[in-house]
BATOR-634147 format. One record per residue (C-alpha): x negated, y negated, z negated; residue number from 0; residue in one letter. Coordinates in nm, 4 decimals. Layout:
> X	Y	Z	NUM	A
...
This chain:
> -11.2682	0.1529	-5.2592	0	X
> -11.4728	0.4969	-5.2174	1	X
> -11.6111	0.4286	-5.5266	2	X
> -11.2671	0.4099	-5.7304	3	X
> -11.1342	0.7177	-5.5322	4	X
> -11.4129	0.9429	-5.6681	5	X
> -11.4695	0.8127	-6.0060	6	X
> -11.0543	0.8873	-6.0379	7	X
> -11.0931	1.2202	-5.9092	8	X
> -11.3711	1.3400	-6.1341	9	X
> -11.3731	1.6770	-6.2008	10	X
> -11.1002	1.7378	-5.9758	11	X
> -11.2355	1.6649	-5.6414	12	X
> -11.1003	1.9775	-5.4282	13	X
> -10.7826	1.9452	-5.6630	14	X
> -10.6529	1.6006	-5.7224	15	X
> -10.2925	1.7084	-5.7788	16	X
> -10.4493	1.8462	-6.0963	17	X
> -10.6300	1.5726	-6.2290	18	X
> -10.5283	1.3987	-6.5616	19	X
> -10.5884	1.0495	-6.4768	20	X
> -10.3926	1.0767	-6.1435	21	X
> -10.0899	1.2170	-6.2493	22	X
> -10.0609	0.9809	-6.5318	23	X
> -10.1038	0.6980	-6.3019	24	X
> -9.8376	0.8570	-6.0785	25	X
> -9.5910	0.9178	-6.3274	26	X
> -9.6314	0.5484	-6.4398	27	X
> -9.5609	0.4240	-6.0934	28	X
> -9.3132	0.6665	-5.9577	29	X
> -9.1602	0.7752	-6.2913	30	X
> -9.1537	1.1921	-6.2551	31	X
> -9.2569	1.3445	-6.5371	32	X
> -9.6661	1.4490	-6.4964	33	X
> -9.6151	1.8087	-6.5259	34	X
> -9.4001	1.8409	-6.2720	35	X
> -9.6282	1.7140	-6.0135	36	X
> -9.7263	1.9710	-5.7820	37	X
> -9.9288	2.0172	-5.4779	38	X
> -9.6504	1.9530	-5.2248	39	X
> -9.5031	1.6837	-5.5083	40	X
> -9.8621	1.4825	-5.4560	41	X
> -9.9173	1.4958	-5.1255	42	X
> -9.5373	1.3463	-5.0281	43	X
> -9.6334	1.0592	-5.2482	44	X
> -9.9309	0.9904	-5.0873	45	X
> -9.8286	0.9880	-4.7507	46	X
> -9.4881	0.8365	-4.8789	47	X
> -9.6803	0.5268	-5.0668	48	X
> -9.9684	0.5358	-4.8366	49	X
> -9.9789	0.1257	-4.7656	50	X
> -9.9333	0.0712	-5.1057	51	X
> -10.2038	0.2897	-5.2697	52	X
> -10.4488	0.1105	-4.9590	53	X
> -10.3460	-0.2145	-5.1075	54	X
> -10.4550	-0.0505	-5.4565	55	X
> -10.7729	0.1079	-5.3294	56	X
> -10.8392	-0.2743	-5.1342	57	X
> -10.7897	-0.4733	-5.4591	58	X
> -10.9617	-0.2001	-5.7090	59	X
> -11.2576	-0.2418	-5.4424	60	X
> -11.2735	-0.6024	-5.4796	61	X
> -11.2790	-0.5488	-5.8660	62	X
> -11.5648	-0.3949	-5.9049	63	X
């Protein structure tokens, strides 16, 4: 689970509304545009899809 979180976050560890990979995979799921994520933008998805990105992070683990 760790493991997915910072190989998705690479390069943009202290920033991971910024990262690439991120906001495409946000913009897939939630459908705004990627450059119109923002800080605030991120963060209210997180918390807002919180048990669902733990199911993610819970099945991505058992991938590996």
């Amino acid at each position: 689970m760790l493991r997915f979180l910072w190989r998705a976050t690479r390069g943009y560890r202290l920033r991971p509304w910024r990262s690439p990979y991120l906001r495409w995979r946000i913009e897939t799921y939630w459908g705004t545009p990627a450059e119109e994520i923002s800080f605030g933008g991120f963060w209210r998805f997180m918390w807002r899809e919180r048990r669902e990105l733990m199911r993610f992070l819970e099945w991505a683990g058992r991938m590996r």
